[in-house]
Backbone as CSV, one residue per row, in Angstrom:
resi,resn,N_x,N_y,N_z,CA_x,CA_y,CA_z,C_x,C_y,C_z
1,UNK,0.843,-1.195,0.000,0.000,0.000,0.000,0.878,1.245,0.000
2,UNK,0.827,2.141,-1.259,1.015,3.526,-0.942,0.438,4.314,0.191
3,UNK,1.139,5.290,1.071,0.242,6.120,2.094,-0.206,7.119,1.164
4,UNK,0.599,7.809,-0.190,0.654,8.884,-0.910,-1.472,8.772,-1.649
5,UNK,-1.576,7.572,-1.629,-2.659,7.204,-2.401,-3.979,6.802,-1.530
6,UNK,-3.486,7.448,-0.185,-4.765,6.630,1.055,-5.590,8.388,1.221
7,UNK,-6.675,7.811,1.900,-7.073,9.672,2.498,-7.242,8.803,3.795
8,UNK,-6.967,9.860,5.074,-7.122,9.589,6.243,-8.171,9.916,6.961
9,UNK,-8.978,9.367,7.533,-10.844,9.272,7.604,-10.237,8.759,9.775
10,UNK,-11.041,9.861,10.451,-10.917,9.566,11.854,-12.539,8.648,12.103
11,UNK,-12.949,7.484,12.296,-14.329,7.211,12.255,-14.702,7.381,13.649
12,UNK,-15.834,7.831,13.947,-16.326,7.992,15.706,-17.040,6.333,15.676
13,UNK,-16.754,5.755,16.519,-17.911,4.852,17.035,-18.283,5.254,18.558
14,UNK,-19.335,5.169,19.139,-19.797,5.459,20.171,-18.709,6.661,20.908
15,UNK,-18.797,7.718,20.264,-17.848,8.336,20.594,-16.186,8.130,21.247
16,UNK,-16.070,7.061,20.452,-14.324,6.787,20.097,-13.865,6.789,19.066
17,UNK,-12.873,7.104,18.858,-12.150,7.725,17.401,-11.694,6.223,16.841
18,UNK,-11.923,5.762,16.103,-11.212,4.903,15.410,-10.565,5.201,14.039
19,UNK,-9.265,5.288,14.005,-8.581,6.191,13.074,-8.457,5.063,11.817
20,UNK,-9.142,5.378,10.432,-9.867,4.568,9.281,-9.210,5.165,8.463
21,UNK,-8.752,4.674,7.172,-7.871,5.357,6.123,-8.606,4.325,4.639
22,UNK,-9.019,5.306,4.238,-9.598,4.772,2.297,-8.463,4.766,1.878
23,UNK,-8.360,3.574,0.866,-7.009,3.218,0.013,-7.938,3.287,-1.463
24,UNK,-7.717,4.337,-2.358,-8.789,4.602,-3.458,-8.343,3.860,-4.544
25,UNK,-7.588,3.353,-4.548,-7.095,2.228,-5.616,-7.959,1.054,-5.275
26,UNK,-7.315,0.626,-4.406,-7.869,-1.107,-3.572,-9.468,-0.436,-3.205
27,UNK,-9.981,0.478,-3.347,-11.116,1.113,-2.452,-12.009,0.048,-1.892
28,UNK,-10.838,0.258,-0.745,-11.294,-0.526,0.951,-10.649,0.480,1.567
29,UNK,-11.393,0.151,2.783,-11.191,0.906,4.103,-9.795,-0.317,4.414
30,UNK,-8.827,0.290,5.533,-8.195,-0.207,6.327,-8.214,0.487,8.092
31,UNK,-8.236,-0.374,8.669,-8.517,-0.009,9.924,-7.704,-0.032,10.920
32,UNK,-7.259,0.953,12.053,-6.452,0.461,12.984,-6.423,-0.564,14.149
33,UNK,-5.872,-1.433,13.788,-6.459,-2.583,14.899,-6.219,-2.457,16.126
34,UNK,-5.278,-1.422,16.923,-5.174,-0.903,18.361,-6.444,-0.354,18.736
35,UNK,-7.057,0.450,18.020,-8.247,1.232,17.886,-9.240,0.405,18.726
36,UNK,-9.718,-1.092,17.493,-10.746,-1.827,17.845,-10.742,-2.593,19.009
37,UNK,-9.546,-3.045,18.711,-8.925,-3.734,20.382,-8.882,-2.690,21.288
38,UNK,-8.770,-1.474,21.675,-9.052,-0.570,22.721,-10.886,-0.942,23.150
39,UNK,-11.926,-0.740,21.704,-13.150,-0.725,22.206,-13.392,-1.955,22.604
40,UNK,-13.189,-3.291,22.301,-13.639,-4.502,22.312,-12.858,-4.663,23.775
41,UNK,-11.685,-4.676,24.247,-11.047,-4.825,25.676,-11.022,-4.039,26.691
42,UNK,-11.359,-3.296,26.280,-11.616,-1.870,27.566,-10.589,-1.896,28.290
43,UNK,-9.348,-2.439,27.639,-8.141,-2.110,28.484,-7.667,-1.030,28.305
44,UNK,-6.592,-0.401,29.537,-6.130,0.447,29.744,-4.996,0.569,29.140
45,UNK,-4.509,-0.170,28.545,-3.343,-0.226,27.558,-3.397,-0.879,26.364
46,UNK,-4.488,-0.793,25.529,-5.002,-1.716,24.058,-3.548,-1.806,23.247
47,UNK,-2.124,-1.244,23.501,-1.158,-1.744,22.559,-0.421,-2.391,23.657
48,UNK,-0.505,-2.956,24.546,-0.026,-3.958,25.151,-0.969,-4.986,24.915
49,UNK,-2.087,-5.045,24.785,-3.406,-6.068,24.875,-2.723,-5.930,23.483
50,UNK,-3.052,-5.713,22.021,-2.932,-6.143,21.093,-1.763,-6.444,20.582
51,UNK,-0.600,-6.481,21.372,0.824,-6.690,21.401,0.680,-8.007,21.488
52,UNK,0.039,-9.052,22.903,0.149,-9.776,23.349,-0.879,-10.712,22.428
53,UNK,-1.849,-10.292,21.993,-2.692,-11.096,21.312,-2.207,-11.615,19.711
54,UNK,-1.618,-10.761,19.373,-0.473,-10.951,18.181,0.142,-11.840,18.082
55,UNK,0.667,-11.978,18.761,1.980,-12.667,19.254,1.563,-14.293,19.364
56,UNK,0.331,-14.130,20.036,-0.587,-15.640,20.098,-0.962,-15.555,18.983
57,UNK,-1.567,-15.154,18.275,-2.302,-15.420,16.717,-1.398,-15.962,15.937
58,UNK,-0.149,-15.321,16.116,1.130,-15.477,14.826,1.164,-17.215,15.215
59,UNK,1.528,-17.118,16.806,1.903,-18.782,16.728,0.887,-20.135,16.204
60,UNK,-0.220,-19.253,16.457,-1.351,-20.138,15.680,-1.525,-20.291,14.517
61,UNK,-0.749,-19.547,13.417,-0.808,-18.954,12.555,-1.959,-18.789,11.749
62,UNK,-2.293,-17.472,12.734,-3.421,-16.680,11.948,-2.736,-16.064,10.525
63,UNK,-3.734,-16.333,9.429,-3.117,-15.721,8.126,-3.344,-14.044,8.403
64,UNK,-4.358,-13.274,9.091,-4.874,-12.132,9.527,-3.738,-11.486,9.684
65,UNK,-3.284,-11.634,10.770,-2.072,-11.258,11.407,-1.265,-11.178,10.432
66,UNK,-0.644,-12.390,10.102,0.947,-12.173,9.277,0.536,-11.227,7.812
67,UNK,0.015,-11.360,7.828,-0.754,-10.415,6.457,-1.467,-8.769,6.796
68,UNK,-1.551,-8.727,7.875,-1.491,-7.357,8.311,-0.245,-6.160,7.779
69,UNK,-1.163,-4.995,7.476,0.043,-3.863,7.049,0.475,-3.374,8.107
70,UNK,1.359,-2.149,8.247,1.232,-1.032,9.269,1.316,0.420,8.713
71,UNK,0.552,1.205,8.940,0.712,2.466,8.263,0.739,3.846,9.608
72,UNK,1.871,4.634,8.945,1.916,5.690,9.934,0.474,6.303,10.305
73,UNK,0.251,6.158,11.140,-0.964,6.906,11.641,-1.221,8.245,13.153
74,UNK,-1.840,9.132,12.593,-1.762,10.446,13.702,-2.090,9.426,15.069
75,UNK,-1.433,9.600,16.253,-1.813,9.376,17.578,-2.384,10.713,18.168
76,UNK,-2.867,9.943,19.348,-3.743,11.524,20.585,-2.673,12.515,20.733
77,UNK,-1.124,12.073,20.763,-0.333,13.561,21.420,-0.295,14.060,19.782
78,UNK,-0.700,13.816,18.496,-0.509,14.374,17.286,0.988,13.916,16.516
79,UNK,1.612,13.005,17.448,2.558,12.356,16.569,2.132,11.568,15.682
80,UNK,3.087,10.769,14.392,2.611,9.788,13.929,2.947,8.773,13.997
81,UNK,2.952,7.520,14.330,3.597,6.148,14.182,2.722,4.929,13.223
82,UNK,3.446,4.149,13.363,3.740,3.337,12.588,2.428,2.672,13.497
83,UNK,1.314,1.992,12.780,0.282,1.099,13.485,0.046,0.073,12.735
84,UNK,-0.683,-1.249,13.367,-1.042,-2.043,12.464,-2.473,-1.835,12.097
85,UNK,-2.506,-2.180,10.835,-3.986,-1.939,10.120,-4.710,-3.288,9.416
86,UNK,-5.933,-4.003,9.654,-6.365,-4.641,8.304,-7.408,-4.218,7.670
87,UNK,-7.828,-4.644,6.942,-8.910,-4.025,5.884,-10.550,-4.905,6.754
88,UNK,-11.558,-4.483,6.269,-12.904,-5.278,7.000,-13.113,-6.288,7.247
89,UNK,-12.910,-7.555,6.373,-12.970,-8.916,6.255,-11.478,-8.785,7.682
90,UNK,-10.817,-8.930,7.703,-9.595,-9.356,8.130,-9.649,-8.467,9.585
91,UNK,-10.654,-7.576,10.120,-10.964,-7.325,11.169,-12.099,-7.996,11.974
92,UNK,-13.150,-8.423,11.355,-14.272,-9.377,11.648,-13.065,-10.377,12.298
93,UNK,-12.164,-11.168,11.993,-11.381,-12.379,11.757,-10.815,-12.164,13.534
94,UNK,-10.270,-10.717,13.621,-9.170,-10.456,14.504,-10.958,-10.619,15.773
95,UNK,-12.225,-9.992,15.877,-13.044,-9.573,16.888,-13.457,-10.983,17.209
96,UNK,-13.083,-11.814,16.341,-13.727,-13.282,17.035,-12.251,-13.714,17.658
97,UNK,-11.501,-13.322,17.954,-10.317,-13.281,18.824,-10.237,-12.754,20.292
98,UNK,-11.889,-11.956,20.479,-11.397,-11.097,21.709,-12.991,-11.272,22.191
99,UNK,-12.968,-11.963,23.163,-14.632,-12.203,23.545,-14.613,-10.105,24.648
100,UNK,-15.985,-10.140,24.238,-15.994,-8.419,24.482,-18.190,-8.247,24.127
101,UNK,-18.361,-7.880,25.154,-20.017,-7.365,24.793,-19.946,-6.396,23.749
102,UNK,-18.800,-5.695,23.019,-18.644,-4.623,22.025,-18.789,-5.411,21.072
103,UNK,-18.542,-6.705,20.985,-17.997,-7.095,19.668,-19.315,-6.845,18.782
104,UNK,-20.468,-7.186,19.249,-21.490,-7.222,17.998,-21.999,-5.736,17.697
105,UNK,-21.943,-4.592,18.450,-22.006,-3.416,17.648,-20.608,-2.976,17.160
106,UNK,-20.011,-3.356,17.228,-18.383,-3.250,16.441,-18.718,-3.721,15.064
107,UNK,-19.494,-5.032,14.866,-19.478,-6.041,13.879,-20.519,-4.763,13.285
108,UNK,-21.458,-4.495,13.511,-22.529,-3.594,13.119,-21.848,-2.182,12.367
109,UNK,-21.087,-2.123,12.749,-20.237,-0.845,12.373,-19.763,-1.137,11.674
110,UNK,-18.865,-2.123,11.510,-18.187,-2.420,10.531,-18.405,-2.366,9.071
111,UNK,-19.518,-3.485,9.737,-20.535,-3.439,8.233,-21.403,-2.485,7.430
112,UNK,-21.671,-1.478,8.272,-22.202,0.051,8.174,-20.890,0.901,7.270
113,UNK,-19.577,0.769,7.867,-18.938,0.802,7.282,-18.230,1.195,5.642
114,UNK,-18.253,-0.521,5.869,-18.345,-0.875,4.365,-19.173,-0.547,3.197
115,UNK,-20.202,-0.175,3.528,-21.655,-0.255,2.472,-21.597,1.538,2.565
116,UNK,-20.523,2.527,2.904,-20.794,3.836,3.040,-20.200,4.362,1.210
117,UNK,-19.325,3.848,1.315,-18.650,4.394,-0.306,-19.549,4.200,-1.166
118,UNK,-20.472,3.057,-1.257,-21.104,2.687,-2.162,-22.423,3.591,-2.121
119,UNK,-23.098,3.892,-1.150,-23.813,4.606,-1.039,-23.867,6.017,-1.488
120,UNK,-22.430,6.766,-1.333,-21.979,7.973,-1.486,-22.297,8.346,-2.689
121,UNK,-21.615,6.864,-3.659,-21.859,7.349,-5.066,-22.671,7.851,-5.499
122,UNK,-24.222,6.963,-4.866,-25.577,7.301,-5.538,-25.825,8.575,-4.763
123,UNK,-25.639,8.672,-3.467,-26.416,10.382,-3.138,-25.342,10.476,-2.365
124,UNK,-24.318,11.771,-2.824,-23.422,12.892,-2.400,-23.824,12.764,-0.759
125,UNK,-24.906,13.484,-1.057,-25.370,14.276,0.199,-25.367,13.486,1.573
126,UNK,-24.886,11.852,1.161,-24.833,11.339,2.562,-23.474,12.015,3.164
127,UNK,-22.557,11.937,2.544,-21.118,12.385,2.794,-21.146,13.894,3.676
128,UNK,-21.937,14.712,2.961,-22.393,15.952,3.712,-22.936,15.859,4.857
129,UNK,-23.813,15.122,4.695,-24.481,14.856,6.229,-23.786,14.173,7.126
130,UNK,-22.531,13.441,6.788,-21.913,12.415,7.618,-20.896,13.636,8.244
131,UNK,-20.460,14.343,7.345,-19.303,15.738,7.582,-20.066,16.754,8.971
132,UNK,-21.271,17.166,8.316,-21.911,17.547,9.325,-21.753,17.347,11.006
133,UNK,-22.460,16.128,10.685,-22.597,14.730,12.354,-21.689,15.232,12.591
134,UNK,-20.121,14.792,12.215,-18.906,14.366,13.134,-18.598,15.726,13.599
135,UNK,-18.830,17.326,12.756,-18.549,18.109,13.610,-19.312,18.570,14.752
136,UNK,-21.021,17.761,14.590,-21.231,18.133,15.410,-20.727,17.133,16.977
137,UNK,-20.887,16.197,16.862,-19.970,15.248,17.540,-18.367,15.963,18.268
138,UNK,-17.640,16.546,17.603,-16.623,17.242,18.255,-16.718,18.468,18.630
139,UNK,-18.356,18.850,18.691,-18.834,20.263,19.850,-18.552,21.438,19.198
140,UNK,-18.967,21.371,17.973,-18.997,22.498,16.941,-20.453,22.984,16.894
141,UNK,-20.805,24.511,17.279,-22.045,24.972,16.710,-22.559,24.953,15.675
142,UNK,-24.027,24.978,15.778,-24.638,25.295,14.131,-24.308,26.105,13.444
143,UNK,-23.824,27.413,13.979,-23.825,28.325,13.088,-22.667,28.245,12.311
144,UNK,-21.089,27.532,13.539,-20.287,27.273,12.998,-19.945,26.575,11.521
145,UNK,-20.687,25.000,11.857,-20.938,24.103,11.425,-21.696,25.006,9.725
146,UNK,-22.313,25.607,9.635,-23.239,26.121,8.660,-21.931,27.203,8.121
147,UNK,-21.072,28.123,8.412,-20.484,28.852,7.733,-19.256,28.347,7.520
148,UNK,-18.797,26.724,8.068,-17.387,26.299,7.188,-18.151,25.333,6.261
149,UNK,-19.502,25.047,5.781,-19.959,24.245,4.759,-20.062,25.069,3.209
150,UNK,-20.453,26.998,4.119,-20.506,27.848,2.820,-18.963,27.822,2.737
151,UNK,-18.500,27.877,3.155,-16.671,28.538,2.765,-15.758,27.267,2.268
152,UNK,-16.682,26.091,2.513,-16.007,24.799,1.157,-16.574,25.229,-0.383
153,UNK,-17.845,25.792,0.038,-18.782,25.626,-1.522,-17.929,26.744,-2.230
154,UNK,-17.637,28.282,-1.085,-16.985,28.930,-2.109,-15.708,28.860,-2.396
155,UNK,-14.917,28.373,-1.588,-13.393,28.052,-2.694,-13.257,27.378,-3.389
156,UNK,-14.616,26.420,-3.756,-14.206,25.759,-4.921,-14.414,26.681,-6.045
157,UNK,-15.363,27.523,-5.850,-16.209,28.770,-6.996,-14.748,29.312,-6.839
158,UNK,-14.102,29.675,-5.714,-12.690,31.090,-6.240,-11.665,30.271,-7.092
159,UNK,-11.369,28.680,-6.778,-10.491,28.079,-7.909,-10.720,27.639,-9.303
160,UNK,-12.278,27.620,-9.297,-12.891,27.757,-10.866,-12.866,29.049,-11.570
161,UNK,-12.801,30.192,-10.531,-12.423,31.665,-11.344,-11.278,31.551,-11.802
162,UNK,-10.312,30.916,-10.476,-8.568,31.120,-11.290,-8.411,30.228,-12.430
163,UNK,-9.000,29.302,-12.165,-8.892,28.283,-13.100,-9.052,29.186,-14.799
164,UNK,-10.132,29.879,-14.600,-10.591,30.752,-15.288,-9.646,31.785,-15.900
165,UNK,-8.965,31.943,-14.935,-7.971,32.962,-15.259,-6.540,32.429,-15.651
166,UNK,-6.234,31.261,-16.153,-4.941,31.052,-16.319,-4.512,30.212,-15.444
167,UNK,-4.988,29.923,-14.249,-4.388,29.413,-13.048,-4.690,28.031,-12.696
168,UNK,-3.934,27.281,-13.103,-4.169,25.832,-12.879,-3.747,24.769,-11.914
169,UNK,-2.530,24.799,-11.600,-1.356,24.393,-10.731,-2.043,24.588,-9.596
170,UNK,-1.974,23.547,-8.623,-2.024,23.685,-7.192,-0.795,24.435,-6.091
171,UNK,-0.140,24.730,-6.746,1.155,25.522,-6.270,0.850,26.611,-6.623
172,UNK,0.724,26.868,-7.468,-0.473,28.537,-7.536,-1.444,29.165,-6.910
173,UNK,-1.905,28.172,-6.860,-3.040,28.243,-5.725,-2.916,28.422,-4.645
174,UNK,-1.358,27.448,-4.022,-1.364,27.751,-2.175,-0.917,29.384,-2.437
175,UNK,-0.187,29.822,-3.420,1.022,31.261,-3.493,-0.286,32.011,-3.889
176,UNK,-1.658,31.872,-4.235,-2.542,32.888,-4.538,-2.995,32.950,-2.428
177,UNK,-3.368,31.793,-2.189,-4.095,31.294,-0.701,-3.135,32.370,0.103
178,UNK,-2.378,32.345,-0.183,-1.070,32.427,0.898,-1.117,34.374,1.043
179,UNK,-0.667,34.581,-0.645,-1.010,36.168,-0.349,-2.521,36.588,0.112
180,UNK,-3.569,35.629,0.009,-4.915,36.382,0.570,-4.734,36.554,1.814
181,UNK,-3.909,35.363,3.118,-4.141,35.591,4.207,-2.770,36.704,4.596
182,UNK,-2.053,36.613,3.713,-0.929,37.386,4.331,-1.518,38.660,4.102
183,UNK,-2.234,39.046,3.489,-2.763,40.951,3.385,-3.583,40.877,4.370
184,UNK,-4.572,39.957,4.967,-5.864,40.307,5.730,-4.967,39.796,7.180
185,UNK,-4.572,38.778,7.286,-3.848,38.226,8.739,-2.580,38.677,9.014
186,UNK,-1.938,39.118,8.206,-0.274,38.929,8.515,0.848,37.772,8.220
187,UNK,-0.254,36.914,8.267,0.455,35.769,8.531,0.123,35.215,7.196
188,UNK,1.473,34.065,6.060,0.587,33.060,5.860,0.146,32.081,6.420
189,UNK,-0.603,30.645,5.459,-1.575,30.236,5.618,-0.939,29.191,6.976
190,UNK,0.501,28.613,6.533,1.492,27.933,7.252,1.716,29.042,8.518
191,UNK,2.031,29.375,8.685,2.615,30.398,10.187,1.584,30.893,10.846
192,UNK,-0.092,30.990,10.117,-1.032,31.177,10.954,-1.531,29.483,11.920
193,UNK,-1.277,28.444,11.150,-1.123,27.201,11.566,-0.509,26.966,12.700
194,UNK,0.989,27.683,12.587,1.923,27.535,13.555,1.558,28.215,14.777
195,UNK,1.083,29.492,14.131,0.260,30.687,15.566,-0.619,29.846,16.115
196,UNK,-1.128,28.783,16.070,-2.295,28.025,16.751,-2.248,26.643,17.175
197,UNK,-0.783,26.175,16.683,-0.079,25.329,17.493,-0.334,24.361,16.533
198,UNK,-0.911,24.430,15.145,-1.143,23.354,14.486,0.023,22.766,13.799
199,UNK,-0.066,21.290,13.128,0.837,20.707,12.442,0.055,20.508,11.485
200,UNK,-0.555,19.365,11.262,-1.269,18.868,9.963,-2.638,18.945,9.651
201,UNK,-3.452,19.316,11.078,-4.631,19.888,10.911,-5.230,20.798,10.094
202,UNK,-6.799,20.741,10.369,-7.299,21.702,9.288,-7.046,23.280,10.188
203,UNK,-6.228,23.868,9.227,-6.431,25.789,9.761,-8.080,26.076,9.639
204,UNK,-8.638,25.650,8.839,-10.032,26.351,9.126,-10.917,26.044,9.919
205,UNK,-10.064,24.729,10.579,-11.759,23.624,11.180,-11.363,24.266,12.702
206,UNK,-10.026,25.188,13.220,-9.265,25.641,14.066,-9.648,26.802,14.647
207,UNK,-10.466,27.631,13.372,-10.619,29.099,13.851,-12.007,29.388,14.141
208,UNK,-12.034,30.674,14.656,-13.676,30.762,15.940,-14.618,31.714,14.034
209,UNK,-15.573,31.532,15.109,-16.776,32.791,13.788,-16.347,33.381,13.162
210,UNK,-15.568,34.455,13.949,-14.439,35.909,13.087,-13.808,35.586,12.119
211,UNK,-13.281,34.728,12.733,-11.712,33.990,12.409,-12.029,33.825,10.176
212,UNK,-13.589,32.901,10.699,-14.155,31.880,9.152,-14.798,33.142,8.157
213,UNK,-15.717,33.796,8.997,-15.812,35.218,8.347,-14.752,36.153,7.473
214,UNK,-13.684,36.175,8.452,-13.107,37.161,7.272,-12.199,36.405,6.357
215,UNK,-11.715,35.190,6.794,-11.237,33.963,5.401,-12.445,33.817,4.403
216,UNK,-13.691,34.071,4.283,-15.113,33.798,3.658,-14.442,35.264,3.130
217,UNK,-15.162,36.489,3.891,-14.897,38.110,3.012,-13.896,37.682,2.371
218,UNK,-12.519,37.258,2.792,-11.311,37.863,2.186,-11.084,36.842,0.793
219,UNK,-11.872,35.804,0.125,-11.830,34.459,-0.421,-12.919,35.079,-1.594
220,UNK,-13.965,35.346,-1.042,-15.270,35.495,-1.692,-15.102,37.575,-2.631
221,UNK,-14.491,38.663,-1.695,-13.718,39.520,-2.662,-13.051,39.434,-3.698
222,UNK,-11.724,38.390,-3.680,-11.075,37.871,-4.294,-11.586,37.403,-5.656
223,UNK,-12.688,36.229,-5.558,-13.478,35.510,-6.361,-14.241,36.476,-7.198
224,UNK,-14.903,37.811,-6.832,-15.729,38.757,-7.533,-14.617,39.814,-8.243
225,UNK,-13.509,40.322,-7.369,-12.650,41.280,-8.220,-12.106,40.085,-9.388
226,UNK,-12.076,38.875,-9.395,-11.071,38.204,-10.229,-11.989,37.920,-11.457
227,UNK,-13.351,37.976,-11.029,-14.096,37.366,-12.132,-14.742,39.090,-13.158
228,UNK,-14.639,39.911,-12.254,-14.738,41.145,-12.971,-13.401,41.667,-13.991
229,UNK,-12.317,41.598,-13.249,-11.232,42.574,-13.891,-10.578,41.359,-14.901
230,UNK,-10.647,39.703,-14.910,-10.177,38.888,-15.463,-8.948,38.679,-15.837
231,UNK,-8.181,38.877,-14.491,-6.662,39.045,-13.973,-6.185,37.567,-15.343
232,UNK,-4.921,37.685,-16.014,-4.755,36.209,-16.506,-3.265,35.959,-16.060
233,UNK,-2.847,34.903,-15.672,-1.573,34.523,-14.935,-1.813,34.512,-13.591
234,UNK,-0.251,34.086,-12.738,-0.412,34.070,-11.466,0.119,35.703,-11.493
235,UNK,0.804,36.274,-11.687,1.065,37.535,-11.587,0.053,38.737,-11.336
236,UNK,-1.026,38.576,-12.517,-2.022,39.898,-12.179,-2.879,39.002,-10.884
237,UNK,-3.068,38.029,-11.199,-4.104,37.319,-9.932,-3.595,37.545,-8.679
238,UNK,-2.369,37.926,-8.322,-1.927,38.066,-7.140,-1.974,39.402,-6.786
239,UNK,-1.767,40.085,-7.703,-2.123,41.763,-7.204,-4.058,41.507,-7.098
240,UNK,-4.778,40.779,-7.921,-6.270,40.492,-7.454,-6.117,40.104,-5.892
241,UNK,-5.733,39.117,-5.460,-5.592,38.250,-4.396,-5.366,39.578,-3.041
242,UNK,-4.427,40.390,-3.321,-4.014,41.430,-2.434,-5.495,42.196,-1.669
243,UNK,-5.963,42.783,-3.386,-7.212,43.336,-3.006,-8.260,42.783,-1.911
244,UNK,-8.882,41.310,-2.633,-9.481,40.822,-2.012,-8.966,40.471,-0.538
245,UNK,-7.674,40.702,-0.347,-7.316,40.579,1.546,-7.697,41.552,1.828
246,UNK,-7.231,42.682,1.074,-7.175,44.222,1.689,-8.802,43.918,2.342
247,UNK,-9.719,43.842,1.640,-11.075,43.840,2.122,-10.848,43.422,3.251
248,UNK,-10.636,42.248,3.392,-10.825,41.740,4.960,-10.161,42.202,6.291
249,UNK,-8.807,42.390,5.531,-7.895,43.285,6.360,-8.512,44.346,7.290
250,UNK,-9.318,45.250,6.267,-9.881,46.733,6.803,-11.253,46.558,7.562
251,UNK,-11.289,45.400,7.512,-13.349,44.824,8.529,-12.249,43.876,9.484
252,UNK,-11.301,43.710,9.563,-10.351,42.819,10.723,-10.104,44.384,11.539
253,UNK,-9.254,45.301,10.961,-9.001,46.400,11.969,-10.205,47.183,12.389
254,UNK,-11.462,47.409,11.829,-12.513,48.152,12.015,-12.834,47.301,13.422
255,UNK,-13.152,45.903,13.289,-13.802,45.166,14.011,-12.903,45.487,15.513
256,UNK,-11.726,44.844,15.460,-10.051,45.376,16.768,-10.439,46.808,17.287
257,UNK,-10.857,47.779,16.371,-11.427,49.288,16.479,-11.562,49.523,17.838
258,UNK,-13.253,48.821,17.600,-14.171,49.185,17.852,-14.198,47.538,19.682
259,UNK,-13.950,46.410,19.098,-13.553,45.610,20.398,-12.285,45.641,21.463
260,UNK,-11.877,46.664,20.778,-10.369,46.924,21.731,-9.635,45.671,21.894
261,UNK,-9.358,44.327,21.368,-8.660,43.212,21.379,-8.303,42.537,20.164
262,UNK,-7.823,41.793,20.289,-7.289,41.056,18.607,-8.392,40.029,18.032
263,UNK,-8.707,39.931,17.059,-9.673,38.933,16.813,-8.872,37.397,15.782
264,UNK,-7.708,37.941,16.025,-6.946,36.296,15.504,-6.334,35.944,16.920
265,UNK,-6.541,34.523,16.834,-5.965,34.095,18.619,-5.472,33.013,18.419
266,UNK,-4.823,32.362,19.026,-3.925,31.308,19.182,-4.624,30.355,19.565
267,UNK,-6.047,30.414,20.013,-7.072,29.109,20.163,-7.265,28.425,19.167
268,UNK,-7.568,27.049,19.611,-7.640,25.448,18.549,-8.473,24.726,19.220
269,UNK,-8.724,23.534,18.457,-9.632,23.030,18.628,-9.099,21.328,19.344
270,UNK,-7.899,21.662,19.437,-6.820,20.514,19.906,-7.212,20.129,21.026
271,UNK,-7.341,18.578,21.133,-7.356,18.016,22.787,-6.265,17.268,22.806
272,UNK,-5.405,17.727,22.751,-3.799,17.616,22.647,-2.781,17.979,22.596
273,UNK,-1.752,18.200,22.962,-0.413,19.060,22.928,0.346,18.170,22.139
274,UNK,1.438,19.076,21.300,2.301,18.230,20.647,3.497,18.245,21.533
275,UNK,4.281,17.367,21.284,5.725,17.376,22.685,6.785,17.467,21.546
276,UNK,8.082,17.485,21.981,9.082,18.000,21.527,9.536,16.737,20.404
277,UNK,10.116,17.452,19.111,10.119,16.491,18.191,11.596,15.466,18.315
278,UNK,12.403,16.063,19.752,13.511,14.706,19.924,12.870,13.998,20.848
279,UNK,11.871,14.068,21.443,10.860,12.762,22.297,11.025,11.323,21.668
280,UNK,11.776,10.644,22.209,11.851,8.953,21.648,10.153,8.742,21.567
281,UNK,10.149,8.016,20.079,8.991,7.485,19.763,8.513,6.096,20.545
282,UNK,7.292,5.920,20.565,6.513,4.442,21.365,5.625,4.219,20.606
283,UNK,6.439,3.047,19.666,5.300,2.471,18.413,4.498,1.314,19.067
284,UNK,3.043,1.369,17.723,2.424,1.018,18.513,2.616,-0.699,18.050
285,UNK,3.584,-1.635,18.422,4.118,-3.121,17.959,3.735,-4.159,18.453
């Protein structure tokens, strides 16, 4: 398995994260098996429990096991390591391994699961609604929840303008992204990340009302000066790109004005700290 070719999918079951990764080639899910073995054992250490259960399977020789991948996967402190993963069939295999009252809504999930891609195809809108749930699940407001769904719909509309305009390259795109937030924030899109303690997270799923508002003004200006003046290259689009910050820029200081405080903050949405990157790693084996 390529990782370059997976998307990384966090799944909630009964409000536990089970960290799920689509492989769009093979399109199967693969699953972390520390994960399931955490819900099914309710132990306090599920990579010692699935350390030890391994270890027995191999000698039995479970084909499951020896045929298991491992793929780097985000942990709770936001590091990544190396985990073992199998795909659905080959997790059913591992839950009749671990007697557990979880196992049969595990099995239920599973299979819920599986039957989600297929579904997607025929109506989109489950995917939306599933996007929805989980933020609301991680204690995101409606209103929130409702103005980062408009501010997906419109950057796809501002990269069909550039698109429009000459601009094709996704490297264009971050250097168009980058000057919008650097005129309205200061910062780019990377160092406003860093201002908030992020690594690989979403910057937008990070920031409060204000925060999505004036990335929306400063995105959605952009999108109307670009589709009026019909900037062509990355060159004139970036003097476009300026403008459309400037907008936001000047409703960011009006707003500071008039609240006497900063309205970009170093708050996240993290239930986690990252620790220092010479910290000896603890894979999960």
């Amino acid at each position: 398995m390529k990782e370059d070719k997976m998307h990384l999918i966090n799944k909630i079951f009964e409000n536990e994260d089970i960290r799920t990764v689509w492989d769009k080639d093979a399109e199967k899910y693969y699953i972390s098996i520390v994960d399931v073995v955490g819900v099914l054992s309710e132990s306090n250490n599920p990579q010692v429990y699935w350390r030890v259960l391994k270890k027995r399977l191999k000698n039995e020789g479970n084909e499951t096991v020896t045929n298991c991948n491992a793929l780097k996967l985000k942990a709770k402190d936001g590091k990544y390591r190396l985990t073992d993963v199998v795909d659905i069939e080959g997790m059913f295999r591992i839950i009749e391994s671990i007697p557990s009252k979880n196992a049969e809504p595990i099995k239920q999930w599973l299979a819920k699961l599986g039957s989600e891609r297929i579904d997607e195809t025929f109506d989109p809108s489950i995917a939306l609604q599933r996007a929805i749930d989980l933020y609301r699940v991680k204690g995101y407001d409606e209103a929130w929840i409702a103005k980062r769904i408009k501010v997906l719909q419109e950057r796809k509309q501002l990269t069909d303008v550039w698109k429009e305009n000459g601009v094709t390259e996704q490297m264009e795109y971050a250097i168009l992204t980058n000057e919008i937030y650097k005129t309205w924030s200061g910062m780019t899109a990377k160092e406003y990340k860093e201002f908030k303690g992020l690594r690989k997270e979403s910057l937008r799923d990070n920031m409060d009302n204000i925060e999505l508002i004036l990335t929306d003004l400063s995105e959605e200006a952009t999108k109307r000066l670009a589709a009026k003046r019909k900037p062509q290259g990355l060159k004139q689009n970036i003097d476009v790109a300026k403008m459309g910050g400037n907008a936001a820029k000047l409703a960011r200081e009006d707003i500071e004005k008039n609240l006497g405080e900063a309205v970009i903050t170093k708050d996240n949405r993290l239930s986690y700290n990252y620790v220092d990157k010479n910290t000896d790693l603890i894979e999960n084996k």
